[in-house]
Backbone bond lengths (Angstrom), bond angles and torsions (degrees), N, CA, C in turn:
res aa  C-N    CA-C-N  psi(-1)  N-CA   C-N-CA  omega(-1)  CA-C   N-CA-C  phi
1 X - - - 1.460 - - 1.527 109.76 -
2 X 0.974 122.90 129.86 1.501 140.71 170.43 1.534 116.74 -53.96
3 X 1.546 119.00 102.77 1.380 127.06 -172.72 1.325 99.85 -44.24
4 X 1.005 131.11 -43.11 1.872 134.94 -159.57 1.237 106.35 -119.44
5 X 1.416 122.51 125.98 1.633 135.95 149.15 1.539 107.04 -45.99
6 X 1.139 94.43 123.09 1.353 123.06 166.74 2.174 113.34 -117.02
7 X 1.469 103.23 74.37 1.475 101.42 179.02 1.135 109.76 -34.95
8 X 1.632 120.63 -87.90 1.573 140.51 162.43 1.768 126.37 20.63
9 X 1.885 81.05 -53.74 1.394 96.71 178.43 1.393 131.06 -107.07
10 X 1.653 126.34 -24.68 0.767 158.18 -170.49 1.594 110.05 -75.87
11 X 1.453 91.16 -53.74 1.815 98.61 -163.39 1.796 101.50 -89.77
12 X 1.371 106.49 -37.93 1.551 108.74 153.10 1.925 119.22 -30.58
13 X 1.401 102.23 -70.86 1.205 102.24 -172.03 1.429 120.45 -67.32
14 X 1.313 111.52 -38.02 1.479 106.05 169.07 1.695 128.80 -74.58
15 X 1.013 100.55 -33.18 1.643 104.38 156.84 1.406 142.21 -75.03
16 X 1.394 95.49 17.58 1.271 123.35 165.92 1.331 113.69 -105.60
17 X 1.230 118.23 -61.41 1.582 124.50 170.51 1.341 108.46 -46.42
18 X 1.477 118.77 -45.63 1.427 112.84 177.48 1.900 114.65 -65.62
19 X 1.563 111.06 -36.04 1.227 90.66 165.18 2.138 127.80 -81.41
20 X 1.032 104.74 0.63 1.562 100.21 -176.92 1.880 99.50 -94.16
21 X 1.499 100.21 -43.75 1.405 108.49 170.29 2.653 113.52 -41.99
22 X 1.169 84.77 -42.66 1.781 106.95 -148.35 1.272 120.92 56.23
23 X 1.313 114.16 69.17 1.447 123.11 -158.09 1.484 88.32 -65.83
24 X 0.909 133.51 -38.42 1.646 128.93 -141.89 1.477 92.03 -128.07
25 X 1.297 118.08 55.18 1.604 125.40 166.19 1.614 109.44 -115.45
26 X 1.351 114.60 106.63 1.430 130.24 166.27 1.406 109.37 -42.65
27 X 1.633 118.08 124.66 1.004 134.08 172.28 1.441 113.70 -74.73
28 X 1.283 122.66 135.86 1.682 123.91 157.98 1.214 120.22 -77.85
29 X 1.234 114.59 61.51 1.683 110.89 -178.86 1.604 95.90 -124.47
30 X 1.257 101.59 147.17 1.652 126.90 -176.90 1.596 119.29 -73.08
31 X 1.621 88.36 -43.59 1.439 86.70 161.04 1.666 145.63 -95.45
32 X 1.380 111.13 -150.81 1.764 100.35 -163.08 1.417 129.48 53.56
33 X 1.702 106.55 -155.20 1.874 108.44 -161.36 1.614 71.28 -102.63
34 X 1.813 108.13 142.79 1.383 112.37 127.45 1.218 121.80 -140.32
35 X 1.080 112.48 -169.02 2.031 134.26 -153.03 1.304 105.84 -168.60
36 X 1.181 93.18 122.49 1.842 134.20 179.99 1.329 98.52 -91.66
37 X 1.648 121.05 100.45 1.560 123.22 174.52 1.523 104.73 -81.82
38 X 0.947 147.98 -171.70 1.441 134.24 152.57 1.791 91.28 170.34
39 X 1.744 125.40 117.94 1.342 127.03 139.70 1.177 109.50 -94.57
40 X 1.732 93.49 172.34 1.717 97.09 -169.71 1.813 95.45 -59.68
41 X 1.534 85.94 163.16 2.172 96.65 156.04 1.582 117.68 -72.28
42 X 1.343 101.76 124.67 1.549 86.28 -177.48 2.048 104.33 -86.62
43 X 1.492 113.95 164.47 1.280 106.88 179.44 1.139 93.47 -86.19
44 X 1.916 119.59 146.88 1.357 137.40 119.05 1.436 150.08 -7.21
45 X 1.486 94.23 46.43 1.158 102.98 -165.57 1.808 117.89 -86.86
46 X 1.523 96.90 -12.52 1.566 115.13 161.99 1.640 93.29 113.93
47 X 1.539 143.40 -40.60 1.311 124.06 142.82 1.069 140.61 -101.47
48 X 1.490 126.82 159.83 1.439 127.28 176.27 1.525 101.43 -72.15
49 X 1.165 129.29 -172.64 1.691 147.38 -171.54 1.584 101.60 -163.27
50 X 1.690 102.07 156.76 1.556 103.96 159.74 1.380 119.94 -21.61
51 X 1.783 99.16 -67.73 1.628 111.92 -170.80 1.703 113.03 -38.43
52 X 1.225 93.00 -52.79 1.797 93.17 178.44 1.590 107.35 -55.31
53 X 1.339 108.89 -59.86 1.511 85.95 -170.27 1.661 112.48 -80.09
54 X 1.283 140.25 3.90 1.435 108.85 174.90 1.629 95.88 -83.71
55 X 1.804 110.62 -32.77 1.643 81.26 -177.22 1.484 123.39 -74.36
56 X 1.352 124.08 -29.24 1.899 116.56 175.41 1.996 90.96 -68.01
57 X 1.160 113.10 -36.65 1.825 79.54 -173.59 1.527 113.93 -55.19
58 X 1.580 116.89 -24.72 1.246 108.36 177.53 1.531 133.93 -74.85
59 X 1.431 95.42 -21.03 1.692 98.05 167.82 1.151 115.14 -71.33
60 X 1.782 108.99 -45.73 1.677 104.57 -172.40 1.716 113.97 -53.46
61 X 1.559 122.09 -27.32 1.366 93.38 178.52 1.105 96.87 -88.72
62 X 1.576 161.00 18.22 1.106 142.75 141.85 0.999 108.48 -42.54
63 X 1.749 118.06 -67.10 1.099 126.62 -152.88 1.975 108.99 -64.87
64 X 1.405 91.55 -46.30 1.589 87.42 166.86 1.482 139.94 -66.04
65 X 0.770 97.05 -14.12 1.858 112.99 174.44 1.100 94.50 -84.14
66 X 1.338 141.03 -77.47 1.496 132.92 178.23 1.127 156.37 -38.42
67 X 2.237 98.02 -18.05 0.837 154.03 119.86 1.384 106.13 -5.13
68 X 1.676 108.18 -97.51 0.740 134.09 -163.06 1.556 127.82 -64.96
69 X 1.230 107.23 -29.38 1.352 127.65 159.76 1.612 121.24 -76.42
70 X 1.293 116.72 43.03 1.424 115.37 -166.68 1.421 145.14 73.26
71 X 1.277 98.62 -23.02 1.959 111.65 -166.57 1.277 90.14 -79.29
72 X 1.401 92.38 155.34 2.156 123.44 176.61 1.024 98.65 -79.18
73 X 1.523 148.33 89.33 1.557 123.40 -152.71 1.664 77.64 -108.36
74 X 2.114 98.42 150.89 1.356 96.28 163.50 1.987 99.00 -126.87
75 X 1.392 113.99 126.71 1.201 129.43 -171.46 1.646 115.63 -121.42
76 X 1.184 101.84 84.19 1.785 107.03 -163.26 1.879 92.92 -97.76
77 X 1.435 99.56 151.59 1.740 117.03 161.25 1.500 104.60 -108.46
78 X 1.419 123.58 132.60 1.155 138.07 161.92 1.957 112.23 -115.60
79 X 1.168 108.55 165.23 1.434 110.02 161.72 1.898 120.31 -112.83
80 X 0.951 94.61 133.45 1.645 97.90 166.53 1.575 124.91 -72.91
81 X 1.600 122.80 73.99 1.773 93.60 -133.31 1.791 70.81 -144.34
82 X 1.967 113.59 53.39 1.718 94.23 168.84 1.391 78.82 -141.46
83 X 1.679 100.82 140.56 1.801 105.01 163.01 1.614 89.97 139.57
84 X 1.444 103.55 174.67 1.419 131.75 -176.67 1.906 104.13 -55.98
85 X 1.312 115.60 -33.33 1.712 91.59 -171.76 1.587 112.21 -86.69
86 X 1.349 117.58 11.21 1.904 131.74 175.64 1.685 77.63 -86.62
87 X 0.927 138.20 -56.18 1.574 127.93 -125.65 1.972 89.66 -104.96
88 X 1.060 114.85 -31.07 1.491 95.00 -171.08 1.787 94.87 -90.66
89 X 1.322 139.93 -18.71 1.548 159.48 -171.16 1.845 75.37 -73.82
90 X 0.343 144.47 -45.68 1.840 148.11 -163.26 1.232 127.92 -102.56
91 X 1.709 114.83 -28.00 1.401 122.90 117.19 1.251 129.17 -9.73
92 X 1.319 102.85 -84.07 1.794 128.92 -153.37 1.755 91.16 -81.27
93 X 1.512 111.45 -30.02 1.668 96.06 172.60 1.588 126.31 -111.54
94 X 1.648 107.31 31.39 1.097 100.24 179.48 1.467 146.24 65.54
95 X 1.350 97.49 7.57 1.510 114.11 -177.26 2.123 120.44 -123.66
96 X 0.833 121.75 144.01 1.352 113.85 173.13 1.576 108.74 -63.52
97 X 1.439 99.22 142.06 1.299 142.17 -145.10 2.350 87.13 -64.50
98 X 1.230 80.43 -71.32 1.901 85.93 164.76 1.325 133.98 -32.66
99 X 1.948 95.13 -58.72 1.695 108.10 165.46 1.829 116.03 -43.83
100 X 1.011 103.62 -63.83 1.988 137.49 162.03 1.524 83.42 -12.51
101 X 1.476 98.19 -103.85 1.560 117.16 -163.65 1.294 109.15 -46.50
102 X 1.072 145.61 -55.20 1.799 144.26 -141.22 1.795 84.59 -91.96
103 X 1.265 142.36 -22.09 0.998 121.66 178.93 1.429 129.25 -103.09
104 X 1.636 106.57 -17.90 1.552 89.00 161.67 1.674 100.97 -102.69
105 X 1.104 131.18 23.78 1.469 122.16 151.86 1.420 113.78 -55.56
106 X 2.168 105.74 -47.74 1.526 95.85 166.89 1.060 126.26 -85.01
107 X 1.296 151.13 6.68 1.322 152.36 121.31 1.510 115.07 -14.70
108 X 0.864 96.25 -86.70 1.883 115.08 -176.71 1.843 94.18 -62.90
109 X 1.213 140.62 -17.84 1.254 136.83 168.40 1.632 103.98 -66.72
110 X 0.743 102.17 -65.99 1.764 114.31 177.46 1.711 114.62 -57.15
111 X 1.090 97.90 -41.79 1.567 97.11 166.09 1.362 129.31 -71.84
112 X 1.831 102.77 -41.12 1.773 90.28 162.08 1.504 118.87 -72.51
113 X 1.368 127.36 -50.50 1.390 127.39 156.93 1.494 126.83 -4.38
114 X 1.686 119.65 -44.60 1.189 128.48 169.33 1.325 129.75 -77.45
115 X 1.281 91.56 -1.40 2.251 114.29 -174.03 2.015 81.43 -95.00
116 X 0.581 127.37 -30.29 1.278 138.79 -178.91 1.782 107.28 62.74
117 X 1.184 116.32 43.71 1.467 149.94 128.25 1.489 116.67 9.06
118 X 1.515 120.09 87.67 1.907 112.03 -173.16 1.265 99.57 -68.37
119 X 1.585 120.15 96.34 1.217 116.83 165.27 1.579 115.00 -128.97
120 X 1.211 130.02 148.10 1.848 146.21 -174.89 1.913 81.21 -65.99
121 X 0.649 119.61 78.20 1.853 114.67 157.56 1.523 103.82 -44.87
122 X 1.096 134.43 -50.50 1.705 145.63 -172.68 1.381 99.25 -33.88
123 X 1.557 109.55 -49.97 1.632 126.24 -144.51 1.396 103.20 -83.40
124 X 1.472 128.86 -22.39 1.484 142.73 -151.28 1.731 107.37 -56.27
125 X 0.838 122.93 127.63 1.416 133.99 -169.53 1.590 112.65 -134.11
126 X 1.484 127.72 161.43 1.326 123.89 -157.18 1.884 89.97 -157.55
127 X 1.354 101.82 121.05 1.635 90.41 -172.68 1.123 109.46 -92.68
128 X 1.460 135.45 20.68 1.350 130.01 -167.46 1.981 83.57 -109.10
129 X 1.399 137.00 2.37 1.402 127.11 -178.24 1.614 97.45 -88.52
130 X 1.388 103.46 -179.97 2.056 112.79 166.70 1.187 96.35 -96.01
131 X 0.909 139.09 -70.18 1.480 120.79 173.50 1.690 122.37 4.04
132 X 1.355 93.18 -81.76 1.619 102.80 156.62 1.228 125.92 -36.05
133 X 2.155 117.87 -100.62 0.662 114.54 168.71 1.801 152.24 -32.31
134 X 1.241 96.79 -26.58 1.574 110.44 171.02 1.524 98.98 -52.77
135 X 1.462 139.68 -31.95 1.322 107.23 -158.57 1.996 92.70 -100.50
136 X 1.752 106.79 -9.49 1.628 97.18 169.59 2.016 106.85 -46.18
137 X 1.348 92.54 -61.91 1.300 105.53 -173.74 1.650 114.21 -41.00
138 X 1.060 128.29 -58.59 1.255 136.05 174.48 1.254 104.88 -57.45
139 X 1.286 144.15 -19.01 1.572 128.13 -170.54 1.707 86.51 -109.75
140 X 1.195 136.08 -50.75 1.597 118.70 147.42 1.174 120.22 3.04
141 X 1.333 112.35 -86.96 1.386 132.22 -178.18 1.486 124.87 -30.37
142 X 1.843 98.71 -51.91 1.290 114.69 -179.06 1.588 113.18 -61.81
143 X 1.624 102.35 -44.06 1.690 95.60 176.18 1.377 124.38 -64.71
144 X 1.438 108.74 -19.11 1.435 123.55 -161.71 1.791 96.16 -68.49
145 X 1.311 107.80 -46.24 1.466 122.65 177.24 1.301 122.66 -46.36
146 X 1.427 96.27 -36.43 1.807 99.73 -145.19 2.028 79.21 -114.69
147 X 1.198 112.02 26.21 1.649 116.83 166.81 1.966 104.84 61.08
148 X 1.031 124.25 30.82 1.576 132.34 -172.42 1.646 97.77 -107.56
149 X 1.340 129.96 -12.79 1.588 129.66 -170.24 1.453 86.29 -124.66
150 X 1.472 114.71 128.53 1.488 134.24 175.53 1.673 106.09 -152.23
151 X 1.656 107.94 153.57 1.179 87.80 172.28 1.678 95.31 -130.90
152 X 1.249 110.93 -179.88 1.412 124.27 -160.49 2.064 118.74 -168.24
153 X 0.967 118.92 165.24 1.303 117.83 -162.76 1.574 102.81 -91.21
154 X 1.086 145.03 136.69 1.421 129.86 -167.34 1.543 101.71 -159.02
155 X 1.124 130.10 123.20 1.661 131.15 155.25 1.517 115.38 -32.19
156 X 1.280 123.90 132.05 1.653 117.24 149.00 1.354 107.24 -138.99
157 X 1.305 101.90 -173.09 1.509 113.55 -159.69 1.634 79.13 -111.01
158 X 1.627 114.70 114.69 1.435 139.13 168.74 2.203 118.84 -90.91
159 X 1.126 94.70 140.19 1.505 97.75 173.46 1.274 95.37 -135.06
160 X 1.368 111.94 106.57 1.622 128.20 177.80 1.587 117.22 -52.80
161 X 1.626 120.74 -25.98 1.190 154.94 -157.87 1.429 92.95 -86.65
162 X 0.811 117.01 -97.56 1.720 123.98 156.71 1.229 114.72 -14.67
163 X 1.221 119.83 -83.39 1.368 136.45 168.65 2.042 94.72 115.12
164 X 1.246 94.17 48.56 1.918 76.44 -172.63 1.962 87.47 -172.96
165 X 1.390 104.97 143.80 1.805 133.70 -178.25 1.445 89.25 -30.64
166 X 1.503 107.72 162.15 1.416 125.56 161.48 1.525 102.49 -129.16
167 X 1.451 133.06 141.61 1.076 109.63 142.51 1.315 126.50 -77.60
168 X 1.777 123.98 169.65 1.325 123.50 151.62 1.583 134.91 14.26
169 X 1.102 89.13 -77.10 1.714 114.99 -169.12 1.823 100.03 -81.41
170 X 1.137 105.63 -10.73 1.483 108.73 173.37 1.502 130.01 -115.93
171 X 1.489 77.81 36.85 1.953 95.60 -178.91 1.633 96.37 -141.50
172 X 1.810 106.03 106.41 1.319 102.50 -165.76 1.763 106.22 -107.36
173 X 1.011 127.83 124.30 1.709 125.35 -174.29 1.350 92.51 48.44
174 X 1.382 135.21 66.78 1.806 137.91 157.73 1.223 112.90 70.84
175 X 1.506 121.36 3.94 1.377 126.96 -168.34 1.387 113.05 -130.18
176 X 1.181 129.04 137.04 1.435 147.27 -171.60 1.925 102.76 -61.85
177 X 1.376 93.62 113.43 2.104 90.81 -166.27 1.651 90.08 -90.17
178 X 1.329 125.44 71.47 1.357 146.25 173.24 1.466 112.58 -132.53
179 X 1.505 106.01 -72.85 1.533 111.83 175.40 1.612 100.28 -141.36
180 X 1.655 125.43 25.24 1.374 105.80 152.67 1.296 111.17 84.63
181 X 1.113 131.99 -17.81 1.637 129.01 159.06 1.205 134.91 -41.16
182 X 1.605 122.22 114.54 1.503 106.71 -178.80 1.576 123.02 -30.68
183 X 1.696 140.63 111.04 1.365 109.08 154.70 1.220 146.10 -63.81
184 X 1.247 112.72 173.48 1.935 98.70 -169.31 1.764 95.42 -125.22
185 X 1.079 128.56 -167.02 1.362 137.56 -155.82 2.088 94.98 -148.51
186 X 0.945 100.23 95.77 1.320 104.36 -162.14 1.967 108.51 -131.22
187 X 1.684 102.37 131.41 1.476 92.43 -174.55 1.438 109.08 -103.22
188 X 1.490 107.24 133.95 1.426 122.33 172.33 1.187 127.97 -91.05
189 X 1.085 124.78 146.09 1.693 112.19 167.48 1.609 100.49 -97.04
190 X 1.532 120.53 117.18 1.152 138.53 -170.54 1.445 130.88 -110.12
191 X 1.176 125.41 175.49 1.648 106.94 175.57 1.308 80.92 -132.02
192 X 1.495 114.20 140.84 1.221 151.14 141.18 1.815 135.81 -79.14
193 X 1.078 105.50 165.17 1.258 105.19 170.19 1.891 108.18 -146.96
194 X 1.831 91.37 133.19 1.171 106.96 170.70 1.170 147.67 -30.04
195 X 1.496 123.73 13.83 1.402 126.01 -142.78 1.862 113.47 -83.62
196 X 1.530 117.88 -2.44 1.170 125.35 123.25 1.533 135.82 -16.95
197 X 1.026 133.03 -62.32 1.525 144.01 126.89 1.171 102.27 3.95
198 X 0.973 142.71 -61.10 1.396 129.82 -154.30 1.791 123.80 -127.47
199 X 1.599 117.63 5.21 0.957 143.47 171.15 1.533 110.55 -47.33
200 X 0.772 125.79 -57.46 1.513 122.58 162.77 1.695 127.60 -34.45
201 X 1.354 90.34 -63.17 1.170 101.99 -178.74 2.092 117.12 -77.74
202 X 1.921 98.09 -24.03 1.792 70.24 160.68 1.559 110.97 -96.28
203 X 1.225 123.02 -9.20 2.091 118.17 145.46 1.471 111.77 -17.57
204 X 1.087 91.35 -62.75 1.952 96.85 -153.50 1.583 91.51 -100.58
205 X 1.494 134.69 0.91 1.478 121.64 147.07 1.577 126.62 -84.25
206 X 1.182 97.32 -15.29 2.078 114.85 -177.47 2.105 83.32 -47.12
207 X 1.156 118.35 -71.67 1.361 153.92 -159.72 1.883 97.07 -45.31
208 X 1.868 125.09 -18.55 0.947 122.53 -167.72 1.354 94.74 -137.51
209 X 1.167 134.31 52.52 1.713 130.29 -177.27 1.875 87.98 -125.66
210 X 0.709 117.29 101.63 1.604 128.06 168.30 1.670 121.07 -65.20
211 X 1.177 118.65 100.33 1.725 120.02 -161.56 1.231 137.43 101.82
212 X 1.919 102.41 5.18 1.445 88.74 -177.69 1.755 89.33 -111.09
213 X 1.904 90.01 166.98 1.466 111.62 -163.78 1.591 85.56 -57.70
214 X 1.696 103.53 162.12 1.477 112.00 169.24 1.673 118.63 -82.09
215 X 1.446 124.77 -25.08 1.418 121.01 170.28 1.796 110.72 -75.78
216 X 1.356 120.17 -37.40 1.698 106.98 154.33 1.344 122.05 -47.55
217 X 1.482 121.74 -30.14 1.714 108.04 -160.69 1.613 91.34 -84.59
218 X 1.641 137.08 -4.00 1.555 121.58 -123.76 1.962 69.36 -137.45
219 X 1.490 116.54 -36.60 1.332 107.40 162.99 1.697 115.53 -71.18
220 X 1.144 125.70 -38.02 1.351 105.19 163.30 1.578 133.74 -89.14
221 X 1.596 115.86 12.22 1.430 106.49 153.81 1.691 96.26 -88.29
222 X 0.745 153.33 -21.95 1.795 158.99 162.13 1.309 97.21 -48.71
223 X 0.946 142.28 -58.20 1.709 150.50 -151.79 2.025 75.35 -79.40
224 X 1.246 118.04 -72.83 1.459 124.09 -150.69 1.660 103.21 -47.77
225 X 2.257 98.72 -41.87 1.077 94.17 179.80 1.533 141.80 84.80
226 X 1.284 100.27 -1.16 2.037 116.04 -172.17 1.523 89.70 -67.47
227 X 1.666 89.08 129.23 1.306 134.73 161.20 1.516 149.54 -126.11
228 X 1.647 116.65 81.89 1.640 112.33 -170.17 1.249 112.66 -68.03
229 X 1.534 102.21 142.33 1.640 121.76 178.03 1.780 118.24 149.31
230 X 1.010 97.94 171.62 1.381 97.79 -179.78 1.407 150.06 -129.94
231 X 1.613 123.38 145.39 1.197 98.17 -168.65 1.158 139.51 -119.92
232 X 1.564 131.30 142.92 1.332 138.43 -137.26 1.338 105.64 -141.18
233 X 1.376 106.67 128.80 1.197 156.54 162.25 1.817 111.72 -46.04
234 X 1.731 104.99 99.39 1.403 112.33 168.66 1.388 113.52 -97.62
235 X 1.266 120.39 116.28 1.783 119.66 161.85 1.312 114.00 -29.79
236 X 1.528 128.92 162.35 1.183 119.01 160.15 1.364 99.28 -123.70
237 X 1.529 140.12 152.96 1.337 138.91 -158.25 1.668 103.37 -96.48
238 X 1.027 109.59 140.94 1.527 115.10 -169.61 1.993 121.89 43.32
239 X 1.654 95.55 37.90 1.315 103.74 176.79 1.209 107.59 -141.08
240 X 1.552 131.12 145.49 1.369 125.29 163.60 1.154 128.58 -99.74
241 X 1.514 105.09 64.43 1.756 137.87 -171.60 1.575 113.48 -150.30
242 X 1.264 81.02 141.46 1.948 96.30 -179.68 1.884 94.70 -103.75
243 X 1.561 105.47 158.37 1.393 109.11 146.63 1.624 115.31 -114.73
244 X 1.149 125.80 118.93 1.390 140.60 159.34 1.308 112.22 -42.00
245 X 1.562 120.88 115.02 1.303 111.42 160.93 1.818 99.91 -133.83
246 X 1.727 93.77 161.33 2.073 95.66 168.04 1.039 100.41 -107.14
247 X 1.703 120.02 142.75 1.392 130.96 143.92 1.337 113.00 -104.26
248 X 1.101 105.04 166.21 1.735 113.95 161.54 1.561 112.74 -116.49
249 X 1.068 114.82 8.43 1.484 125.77 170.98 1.680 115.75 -134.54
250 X 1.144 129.12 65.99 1.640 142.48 -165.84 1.608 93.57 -50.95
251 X 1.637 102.40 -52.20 1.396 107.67 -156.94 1.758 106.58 -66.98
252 X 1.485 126.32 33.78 1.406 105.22 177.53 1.230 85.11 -150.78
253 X 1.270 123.77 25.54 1.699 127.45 166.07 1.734 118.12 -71.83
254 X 1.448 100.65 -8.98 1.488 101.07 -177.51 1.849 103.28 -85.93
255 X 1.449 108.65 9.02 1.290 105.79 -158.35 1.418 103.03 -127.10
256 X 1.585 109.00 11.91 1.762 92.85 175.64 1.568 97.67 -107.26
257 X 1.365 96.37 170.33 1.290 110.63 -165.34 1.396 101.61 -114.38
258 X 1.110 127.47 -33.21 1.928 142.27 -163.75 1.550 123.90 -105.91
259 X 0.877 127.63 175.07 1.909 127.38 154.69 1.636 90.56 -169.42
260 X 1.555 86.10 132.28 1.508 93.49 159.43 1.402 125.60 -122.25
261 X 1.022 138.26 160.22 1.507 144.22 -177.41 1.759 121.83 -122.15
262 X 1.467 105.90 121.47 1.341 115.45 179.16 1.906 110.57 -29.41
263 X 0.862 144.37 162.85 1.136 143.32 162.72 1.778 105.30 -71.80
264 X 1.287 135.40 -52.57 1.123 121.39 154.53 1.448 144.24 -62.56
265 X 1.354 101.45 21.48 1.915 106.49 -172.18 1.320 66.74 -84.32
266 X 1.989 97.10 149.10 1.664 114.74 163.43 1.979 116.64 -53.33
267 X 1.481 95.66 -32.90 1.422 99.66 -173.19 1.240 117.25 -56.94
268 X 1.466 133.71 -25.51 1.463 145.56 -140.80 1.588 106.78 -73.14
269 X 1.742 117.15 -60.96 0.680 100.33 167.25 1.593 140.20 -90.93
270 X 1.526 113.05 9.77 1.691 115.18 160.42 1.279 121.19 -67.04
271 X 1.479 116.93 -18.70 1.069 122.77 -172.76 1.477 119.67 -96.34
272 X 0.905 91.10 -22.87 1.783 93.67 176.07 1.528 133.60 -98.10
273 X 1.548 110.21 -12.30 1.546 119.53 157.79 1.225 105.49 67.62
274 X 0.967 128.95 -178.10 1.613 143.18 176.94 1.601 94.54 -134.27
275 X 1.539 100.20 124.47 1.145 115.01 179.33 1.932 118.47 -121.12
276 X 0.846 106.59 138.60 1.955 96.40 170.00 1.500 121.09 -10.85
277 X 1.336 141.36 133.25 1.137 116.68 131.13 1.154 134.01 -64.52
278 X 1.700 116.50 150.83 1.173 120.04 -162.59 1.451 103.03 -67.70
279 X 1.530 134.16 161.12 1.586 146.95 -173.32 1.392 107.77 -55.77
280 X 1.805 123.00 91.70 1.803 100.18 169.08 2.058 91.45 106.29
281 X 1.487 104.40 4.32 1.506 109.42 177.62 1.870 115.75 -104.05
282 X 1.495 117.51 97.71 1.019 119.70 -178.53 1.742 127.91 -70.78
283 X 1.428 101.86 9.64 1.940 129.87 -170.80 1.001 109.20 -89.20
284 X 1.565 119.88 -24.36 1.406 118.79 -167.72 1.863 117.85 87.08
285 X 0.974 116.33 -173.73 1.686 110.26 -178.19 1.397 95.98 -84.25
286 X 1.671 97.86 168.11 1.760 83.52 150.53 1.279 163.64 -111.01
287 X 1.826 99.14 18.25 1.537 118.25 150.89 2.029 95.48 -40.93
288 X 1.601 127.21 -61.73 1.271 115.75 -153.66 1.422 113.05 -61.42
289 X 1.567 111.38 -40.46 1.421 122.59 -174.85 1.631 110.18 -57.62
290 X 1.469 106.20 -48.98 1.074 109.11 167.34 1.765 123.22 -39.66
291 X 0.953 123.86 -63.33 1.965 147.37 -148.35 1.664 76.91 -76.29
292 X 1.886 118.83 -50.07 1.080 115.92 -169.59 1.607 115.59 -41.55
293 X 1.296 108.81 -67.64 1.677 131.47 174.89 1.160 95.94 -41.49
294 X 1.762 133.34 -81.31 1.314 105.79 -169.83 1.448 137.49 -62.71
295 X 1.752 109.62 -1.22 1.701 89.60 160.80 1.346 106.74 -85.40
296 X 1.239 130.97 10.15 1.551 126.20 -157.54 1.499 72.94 -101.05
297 X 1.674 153.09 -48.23 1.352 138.44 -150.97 1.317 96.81 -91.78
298 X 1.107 130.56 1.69 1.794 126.63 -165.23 1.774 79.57 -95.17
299 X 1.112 102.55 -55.52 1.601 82.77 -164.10 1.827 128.49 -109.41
300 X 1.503 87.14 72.72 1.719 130.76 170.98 1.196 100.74 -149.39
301 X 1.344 93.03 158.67 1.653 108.84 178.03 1.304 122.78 -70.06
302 X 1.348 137.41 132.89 1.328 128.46 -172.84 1.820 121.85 -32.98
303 X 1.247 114.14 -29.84 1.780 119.45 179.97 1.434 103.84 -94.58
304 X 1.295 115.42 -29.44 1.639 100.32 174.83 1.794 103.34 -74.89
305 X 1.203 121.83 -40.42 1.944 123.65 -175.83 1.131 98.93 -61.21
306 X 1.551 127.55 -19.58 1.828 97.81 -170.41 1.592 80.14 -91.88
307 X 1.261 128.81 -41.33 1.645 102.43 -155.09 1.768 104.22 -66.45
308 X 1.287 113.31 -7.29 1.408 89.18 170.95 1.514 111.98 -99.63
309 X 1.179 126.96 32.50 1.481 110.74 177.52 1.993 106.25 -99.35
């Protein structure tokens, strides 16, 4: 054995043998233990980072221990590489959107490859192909059937810059943590999915999952969220509109005095009119102050606008 590590040479040669060998090719056999490794796909962005490798180093010793302990393990790499941030990345560099993607896929292929990574290479998949995607579409379809795909008008957090949704976590100080553009608060007509439907039933499955920690099971009845009570219908005065609200306590409705409304409920600004300013008032009325604030919440991200209301 060689007093001194030699990476260079070492991890070269054996990660070669392991690819001519396919050491780490999942068997199709029915029988014995197996295990489904699977981390997320990382996107194509043309390099890996820390982040990439502490999380695949953590699967691979999954995968190797399990390995090693007998199981058929199957441990595939895919890319996350379909949607609006391939196509504007290809934009900004002048190249087709395809060219873009398929080439730092091999970039970042070669770079995880050199982590020397137990992964099924065979299995490698790219969701921006038809191959792939064709079967999104088809499982679409299926919900579309079975009434689980609807669409509906919904707020998101917009980056005009982009031209495409942000989530949450991707709206940093009111600005798109992409290229920094104010976001705006913008309503879409969207498609959803039903997953309501079935709330009950993962309720009363939380209660049969054997091994998981008790503050995870208590965050996902929280996430699910079930709430008894009911909801009732306020007149609005000189309007032929109700506002819908839920309580879980009906019986102390004779006792509020107030209602307030998100700055984006449609009602907000019908309801508030533009009125005079008051005599010697340089603010304007407060129909204006009002309309003011809600363009001021349209353009923050939905979690930064509620904390300022």
């Amino acid at each position: 054995m060689q007093e001194k590590y030699n990476p260079q040479a070492i991890e070269e040669k054996w990660q070669r043998q392991w690819g001519e060998e396919k050491s780490f090719k999942a068997a199709e056999d029915m029988g014995g233990k197996k295990y489904y490794c699977l981390e997320m796909f990382p996107y194509p962005s043309g390099k890996i980072h820390m982040g990439h490798v502490r999380n695949y180093s953590i699967g691979d010793v999954a995968a190797r221990f399990l390995s090693m302990r007998g199981f058929n393990v199957l441990h595939p790499m895919g890319w996350d590489s379909f949607g609006m941030p391939a196509e504007n990345a290809a934009i900004q560099h002048g190249v087709h959107p395809a060219k873009w993607t398929s080439e730092n896929i091999a970039s970042m292929r070669t770079q995880l490859k050199r982590l020397g990574l137990a992964y099924d290479w065979d299995r490698e998949i790219a969701t921006c192909t038809p191959e792939y995607y064709r079967w999104n579409q088809w499982l679409f379809l299926k919900f579309f059937e079975k009434g689980l795909a609807y669409q509906k008008q919904s707020a998101v957090n917009w980056c005009p810059e982009c031209a495409t949704v942000l989530a949450n976590e991707q709206v940093e100080g009111g600005n798109c943590w992409r290229c920094d553009t104010q976001v705006e608060q913008k309503n879409l007509k969207q498609w959803f999915f039903r997953i309501t439907a079935y709330s009950e039933e993962l309720l009363e499955h939380c209660d049969k999952l054997p091994g998981w920690p008790e503050k995870v099971l208590i965050m996902q009845k929280n996430w699910i969220g079930k709430s008894i009570g009911a909801e009732v219908d306020f007149k609005i005065e000189n309007l032929d509109e109700v506002i819908k609200v839920f309580t879980t306590r009906p019986d102390t409705l004779f006792g509020a005095t107030f209602m307030s409304l998100a700055p984006e409920h449609p009602m907000a600004e019908k309801l508030v009119g533009v009125k005079p300013a008051p005599a010697g008032s340089k603010q304007g009325g407060q129909g204006t102050r009002v309309k003011k604030f809600i363009e001021k919440v349209k353009k923050q991200g939905r979690t930064e606008g509620s904390r300022n209301l």
